[in-house]
VMD Tcl script that builds the backbone (N, CA, C; Angstrom):
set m [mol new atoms 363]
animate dup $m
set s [atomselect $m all]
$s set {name element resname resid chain x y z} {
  {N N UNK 1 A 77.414 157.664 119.482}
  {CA C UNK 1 A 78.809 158.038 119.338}
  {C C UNK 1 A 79.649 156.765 119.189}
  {N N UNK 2 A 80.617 156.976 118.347}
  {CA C UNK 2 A 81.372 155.774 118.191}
  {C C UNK 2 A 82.269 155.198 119.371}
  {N N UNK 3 A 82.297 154.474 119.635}
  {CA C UNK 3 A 83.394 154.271 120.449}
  {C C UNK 3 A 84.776 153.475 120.401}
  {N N UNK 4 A 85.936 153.339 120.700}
  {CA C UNK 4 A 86.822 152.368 120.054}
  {C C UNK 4 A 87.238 151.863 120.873}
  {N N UNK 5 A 87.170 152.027 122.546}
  {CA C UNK 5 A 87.376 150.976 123.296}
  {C C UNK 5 A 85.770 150.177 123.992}
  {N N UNK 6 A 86.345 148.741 124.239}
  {CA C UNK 6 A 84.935 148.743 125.234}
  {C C UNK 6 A 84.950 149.073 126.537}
  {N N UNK 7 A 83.234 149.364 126.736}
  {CA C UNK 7 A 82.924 149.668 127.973}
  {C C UNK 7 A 83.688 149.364 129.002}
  {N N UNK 8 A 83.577 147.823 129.409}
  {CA C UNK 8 A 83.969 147.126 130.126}
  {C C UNK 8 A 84.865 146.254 130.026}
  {N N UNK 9 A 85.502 145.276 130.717}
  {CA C UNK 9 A 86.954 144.618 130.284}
  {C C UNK 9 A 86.001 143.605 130.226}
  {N N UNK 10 A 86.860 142.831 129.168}
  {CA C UNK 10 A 86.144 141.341 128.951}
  {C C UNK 10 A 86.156 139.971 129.760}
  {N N UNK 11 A 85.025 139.398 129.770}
  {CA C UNK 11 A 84.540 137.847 130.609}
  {C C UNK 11 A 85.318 136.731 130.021}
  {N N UNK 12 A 85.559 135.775 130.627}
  {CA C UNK 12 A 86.291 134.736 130.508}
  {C C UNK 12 A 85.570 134.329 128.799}
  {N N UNK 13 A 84.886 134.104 128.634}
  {CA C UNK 13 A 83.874 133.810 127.556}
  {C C UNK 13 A 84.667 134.953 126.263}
  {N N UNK 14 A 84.577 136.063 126.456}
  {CA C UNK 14 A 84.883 136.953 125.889}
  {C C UNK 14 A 86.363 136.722 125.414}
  {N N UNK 15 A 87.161 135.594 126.358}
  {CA C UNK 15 A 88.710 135.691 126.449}
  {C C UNK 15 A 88.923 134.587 124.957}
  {N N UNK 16 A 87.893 133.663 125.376}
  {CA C UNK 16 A 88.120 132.279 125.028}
  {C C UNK 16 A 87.926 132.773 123.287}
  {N N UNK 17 A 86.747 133.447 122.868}
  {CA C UNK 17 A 86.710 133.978 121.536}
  {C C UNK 17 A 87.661 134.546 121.268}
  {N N UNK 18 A 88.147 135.406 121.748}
  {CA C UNK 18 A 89.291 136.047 120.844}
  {C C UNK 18 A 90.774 135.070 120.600}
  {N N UNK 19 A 90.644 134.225 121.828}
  {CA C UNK 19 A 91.707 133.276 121.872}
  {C C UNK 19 A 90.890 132.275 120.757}
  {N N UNK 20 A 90.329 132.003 120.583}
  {CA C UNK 20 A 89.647 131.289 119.443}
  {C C UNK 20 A 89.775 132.137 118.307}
  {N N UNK 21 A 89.560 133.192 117.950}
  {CA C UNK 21 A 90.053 133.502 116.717}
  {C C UNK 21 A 91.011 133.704 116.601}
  {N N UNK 22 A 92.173 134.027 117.214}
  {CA C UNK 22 A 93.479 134.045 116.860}
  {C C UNK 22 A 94.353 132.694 116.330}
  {N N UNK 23 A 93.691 131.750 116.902}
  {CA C UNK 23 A 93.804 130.499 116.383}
  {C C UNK 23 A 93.643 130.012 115.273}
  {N N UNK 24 A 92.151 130.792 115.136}
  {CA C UNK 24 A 92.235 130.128 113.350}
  {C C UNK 24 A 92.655 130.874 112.574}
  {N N UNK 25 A 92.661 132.270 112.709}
  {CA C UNK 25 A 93.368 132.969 112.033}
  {C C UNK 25 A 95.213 132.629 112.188}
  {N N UNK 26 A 96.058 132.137 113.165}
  {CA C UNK 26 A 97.021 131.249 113.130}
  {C C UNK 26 A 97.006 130.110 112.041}
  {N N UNK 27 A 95.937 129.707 112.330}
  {CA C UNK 27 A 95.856 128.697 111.892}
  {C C UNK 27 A 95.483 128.323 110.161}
  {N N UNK 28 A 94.986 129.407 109.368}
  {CA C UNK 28 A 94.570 129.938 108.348}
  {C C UNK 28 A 96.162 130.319 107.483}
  {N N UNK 29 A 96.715 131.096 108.111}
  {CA C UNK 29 A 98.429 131.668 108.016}
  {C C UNK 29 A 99.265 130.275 107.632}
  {N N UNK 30 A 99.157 129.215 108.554}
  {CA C UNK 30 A 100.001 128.192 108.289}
  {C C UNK 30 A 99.297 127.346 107.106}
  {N N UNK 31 A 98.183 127.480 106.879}
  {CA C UNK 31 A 97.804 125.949 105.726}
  {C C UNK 31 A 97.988 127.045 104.821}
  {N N UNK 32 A 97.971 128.364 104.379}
  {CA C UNK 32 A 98.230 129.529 103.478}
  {C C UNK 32 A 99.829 129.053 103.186}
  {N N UNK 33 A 100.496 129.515 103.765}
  {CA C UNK 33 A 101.904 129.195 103.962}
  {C C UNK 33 A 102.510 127.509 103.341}
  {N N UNK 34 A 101.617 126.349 103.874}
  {CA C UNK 34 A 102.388 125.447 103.367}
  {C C UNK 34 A 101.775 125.156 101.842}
  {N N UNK 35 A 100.290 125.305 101.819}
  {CA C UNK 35 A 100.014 125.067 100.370}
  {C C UNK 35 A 100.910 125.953 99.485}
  {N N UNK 36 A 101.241 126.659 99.796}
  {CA C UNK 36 A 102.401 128.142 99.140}
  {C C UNK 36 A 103.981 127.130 98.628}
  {N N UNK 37 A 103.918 125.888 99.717}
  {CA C UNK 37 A 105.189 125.596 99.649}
  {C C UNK 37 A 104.734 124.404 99.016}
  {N N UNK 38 A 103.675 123.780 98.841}
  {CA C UNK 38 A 103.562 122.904 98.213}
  {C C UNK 38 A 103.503 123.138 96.257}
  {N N UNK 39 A 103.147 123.823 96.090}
  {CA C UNK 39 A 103.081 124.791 95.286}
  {C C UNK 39 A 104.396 124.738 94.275}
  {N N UNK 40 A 105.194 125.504 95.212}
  {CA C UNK 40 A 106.378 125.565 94.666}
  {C C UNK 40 A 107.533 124.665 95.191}
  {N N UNK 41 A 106.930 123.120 96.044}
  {CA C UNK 41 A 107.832 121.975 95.295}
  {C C UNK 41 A 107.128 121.210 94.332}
  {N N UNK 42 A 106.137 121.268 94.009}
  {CA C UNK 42 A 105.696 121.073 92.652}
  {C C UNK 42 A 106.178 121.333 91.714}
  {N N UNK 43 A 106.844 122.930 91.342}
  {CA C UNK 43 A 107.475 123.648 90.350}
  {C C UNK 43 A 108.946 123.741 90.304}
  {N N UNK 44 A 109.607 122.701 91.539}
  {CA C UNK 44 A 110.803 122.621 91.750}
  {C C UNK 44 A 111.710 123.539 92.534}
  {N N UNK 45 A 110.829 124.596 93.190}
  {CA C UNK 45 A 111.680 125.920 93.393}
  {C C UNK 45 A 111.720 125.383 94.696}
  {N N UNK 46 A 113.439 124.821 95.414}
  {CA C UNK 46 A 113.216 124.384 96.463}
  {C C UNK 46 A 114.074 125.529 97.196}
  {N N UNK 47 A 114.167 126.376 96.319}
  {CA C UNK 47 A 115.132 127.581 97.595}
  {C C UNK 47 A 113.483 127.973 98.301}
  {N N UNK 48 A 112.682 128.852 97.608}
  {CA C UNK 48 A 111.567 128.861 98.216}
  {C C UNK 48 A 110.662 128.400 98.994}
  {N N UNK 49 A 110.820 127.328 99.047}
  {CA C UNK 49 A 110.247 126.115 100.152}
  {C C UNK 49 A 111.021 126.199 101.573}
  {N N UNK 50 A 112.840 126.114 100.785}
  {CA C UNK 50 A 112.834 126.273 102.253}
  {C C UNK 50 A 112.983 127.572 103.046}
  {N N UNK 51 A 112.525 128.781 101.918}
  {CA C UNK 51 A 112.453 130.176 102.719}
  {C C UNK 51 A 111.063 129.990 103.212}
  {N N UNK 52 A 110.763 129.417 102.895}
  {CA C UNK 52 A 108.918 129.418 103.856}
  {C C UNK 52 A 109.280 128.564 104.867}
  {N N UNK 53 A 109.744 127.512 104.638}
  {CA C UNK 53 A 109.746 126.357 105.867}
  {C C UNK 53 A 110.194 127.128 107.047}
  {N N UNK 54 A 111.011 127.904 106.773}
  {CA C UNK 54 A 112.333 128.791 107.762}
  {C C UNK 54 A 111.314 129.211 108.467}
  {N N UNK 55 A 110.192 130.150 108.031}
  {CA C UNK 55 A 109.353 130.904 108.246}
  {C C UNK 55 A 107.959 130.405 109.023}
  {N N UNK 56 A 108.013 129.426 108.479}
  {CA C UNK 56 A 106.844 128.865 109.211}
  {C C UNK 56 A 106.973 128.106 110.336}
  {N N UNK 57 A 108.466 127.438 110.818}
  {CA C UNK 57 A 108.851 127.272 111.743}
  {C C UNK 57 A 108.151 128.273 113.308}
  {N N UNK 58 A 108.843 129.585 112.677}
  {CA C UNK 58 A 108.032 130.343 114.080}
  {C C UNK 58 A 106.520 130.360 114.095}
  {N N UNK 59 A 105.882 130.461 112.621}
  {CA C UNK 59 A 104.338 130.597 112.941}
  {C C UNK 59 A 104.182 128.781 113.567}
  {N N UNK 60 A 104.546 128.078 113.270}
  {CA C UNK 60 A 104.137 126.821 113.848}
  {C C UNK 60 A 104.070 126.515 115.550}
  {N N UNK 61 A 106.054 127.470 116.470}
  {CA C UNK 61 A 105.847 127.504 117.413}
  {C C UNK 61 A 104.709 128.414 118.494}
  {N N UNK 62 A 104.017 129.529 117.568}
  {CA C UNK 62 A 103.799 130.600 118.060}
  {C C UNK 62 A 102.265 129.748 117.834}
  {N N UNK 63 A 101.649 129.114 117.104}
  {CA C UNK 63 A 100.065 128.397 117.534}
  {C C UNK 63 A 100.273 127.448 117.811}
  {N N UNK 64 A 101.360 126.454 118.361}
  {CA C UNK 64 A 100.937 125.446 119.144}
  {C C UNK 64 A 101.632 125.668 120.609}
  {N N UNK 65 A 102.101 127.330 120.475}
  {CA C UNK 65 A 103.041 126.929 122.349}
  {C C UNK 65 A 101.938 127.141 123.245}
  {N N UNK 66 A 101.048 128.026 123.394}
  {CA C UNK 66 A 100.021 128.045 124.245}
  {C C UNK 66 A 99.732 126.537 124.715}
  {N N UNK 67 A 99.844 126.625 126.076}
  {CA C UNK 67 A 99.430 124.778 126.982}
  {C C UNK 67 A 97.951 125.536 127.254}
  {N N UNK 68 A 97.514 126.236 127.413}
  {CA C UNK 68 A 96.086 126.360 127.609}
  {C C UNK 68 A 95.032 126.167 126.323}
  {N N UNK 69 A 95.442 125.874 125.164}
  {CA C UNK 69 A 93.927 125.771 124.159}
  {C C UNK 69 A 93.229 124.940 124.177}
  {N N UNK 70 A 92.419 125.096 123.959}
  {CA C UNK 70 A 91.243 123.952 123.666}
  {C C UNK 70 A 91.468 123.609 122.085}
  {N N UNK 71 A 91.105 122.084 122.517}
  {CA C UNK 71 A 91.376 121.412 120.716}
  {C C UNK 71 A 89.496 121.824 120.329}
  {N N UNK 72 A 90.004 122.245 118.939}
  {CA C UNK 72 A 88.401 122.658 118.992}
  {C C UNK 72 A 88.181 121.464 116.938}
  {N N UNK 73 A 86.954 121.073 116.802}
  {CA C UNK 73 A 87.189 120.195 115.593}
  {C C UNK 73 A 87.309 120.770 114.315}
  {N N UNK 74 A 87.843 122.309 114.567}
  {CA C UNK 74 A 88.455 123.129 113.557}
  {C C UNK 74 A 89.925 122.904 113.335}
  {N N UNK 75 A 90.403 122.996 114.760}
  {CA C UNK 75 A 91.654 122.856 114.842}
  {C C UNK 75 A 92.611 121.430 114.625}
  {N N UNK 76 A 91.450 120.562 114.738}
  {CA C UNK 76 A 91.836 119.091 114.025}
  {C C UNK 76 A 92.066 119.031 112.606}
  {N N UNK 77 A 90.722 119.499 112.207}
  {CA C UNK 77 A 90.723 119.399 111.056}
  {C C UNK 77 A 92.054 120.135 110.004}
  {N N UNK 78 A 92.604 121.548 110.574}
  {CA C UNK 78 A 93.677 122.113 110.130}
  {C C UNK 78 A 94.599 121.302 110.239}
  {N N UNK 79 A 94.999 120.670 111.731}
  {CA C UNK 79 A 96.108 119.825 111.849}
  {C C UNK 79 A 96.059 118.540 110.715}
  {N N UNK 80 A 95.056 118.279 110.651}
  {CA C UNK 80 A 94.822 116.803 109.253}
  {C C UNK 80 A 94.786 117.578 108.063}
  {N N UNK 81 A 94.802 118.558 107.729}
  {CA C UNK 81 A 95.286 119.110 106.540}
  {C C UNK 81 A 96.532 119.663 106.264}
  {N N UNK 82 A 97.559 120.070 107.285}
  {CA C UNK 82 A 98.593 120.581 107.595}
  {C C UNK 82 A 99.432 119.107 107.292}
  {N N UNK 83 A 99.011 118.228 108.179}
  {CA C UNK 83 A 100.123 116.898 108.163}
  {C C UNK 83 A 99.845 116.228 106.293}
  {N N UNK 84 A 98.553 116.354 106.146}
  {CA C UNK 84 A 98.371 115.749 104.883}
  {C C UNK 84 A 99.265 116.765 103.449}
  {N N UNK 85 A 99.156 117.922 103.792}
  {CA C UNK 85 A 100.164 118.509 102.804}
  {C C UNK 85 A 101.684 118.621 102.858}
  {N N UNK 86 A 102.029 118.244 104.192}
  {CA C UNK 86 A 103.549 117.857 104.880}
  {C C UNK 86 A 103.485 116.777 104.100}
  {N N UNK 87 A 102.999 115.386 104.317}
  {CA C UNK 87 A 103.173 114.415 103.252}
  {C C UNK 87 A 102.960 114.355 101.934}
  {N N UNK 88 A 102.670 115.500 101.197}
  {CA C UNK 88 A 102.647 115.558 99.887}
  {C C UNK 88 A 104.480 116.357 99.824}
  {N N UNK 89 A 104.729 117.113 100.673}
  {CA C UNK 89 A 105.802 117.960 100.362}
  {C C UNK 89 A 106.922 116.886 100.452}
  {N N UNK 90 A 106.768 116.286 101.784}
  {CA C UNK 90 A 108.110 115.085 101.481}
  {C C UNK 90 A 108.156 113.794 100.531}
  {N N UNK 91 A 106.912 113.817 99.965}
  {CA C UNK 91 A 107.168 113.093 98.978}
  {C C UNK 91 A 107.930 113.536 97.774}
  {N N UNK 92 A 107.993 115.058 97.836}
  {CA C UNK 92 A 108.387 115.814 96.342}
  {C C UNK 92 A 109.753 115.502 96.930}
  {N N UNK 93 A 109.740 116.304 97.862}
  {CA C UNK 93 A 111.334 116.181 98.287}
  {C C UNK 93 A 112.244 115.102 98.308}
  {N N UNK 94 A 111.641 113.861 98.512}
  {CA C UNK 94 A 112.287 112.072 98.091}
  {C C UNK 94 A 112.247 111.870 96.837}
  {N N UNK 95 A 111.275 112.762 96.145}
  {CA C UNK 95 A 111.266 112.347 95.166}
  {C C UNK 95 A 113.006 113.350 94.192}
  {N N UNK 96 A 112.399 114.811 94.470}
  {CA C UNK 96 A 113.880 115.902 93.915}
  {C C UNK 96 A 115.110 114.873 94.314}
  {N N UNK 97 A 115.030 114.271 95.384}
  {CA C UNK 97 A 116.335 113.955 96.214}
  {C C UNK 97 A 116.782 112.684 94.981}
  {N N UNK 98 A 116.127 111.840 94.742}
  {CA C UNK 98 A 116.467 110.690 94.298}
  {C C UNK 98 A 116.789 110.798 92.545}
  {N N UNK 99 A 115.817 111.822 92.498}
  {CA C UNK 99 A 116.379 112.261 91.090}
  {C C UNK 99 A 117.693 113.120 90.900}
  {N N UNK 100 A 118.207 113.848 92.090}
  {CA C UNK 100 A 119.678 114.176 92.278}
  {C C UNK 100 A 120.430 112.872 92.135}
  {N N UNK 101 A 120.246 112.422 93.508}
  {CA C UNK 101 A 121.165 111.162 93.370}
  {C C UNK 101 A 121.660 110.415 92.098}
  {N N UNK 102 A 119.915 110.119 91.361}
  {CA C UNK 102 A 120.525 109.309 90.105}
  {C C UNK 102 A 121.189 110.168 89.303}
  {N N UNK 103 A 121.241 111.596 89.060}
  {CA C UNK 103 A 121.976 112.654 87.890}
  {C C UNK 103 A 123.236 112.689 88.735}
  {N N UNK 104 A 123.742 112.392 89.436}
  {CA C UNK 104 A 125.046 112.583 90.685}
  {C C UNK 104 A 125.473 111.169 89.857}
  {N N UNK 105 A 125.144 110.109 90.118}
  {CA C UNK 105 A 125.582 108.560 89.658}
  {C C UNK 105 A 126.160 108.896 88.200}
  {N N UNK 106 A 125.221 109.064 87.313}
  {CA C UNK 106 A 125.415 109.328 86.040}
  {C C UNK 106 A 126.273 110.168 85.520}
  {N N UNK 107 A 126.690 111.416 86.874}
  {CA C UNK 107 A 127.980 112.519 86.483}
  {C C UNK 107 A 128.921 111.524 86.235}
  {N N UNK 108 A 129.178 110.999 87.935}
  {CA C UNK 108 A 130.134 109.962 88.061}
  {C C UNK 108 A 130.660 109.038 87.340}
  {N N UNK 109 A 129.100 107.954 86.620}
  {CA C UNK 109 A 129.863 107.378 85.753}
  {C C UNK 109 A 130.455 107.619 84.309}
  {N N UNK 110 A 130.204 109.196 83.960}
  {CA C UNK 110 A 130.731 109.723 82.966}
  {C C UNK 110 A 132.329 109.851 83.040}
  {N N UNK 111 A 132.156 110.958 84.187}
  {CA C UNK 111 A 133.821 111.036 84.551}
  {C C UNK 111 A 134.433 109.644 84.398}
  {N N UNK 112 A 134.137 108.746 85.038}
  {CA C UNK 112 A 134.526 107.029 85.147}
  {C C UNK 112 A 135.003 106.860 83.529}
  {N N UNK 113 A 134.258 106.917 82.683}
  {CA C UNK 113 A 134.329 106.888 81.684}
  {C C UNK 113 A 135.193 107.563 80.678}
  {N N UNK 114 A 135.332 108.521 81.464}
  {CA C UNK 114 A 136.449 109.905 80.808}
  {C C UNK 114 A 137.919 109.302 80.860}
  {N N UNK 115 A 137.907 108.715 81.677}
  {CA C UNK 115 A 139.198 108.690 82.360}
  {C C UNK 115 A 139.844 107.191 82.112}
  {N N UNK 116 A 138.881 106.528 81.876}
  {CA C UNK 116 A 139.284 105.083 81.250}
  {C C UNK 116 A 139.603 105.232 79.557}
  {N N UNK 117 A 138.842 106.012 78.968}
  {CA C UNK 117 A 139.227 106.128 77.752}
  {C C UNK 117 A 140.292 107.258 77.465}
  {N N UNK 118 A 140.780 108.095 78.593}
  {CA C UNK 118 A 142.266 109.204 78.430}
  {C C UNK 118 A 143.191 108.169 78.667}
  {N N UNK 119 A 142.920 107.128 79.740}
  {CA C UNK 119 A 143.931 106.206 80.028}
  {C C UNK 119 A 144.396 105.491 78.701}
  {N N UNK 120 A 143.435 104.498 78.222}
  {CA C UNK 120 A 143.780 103.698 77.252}
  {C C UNK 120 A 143.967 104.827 75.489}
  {N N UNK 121 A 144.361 106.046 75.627}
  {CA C UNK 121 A 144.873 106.594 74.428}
  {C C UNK 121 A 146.376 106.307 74.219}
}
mol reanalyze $m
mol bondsrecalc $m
mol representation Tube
mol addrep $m
């Protein structure tokens, strides 16, 4: 017969697995999520980036608030892939930023320009 609860309540052992998979499955959600955002600052879409960032904010507090986990060399390894695609994202982002800046300069020195040659008519 099928059953859908278990027998018995579960052993510390029993605790630690499920707390172990929720982790990587946490943990699966967030490198899903930022490659998502890496993605699309690649393609420039930075409203989207930062509707994920928004978003991933809570999945970020919600797998690292637990003070009880064990670092396991899964969970390293996510974290060194997580930080390594964070540094691909702020590079886009210094990079969008600076290419604003210089199209901001160049408005400027147009107007500059506008206005020296309305003057001297």
């Amino acid at each position: 017969m099928l059953q859908l609860v278990a027998p018995e309540t579960p052993d510390d052992k029993d605790l630690r697995e499920i707390q172990h998979s929720q982790k990587r499955f946490q943990l699966a959600k967030l490198l899903h999520c930022t490659e998502a955002m890496l993605m699309c600052a690649q393609k420039g879409d930075w409203e989207s980036v930062e509707e994920m960032e928004n978003s991933r904010k809570a999945e970020i507090t919600a797998c690292f608030s637990d003070q009880n986990h064990e670092e396991t060399p899964l969970c390293a390894e996510a974290l060194a892939t997580l930080i390594y695609l964070n540094e691909q994202i702020a590079t886009l982002v210094q990079r969008a930023k600076q290419e604003l800046m210089s199209a901001r300069q160049n408005l400027q020195n147009g107007r500059s320009a506008v206005r020296i040659y309305q003057n001297n008519q």
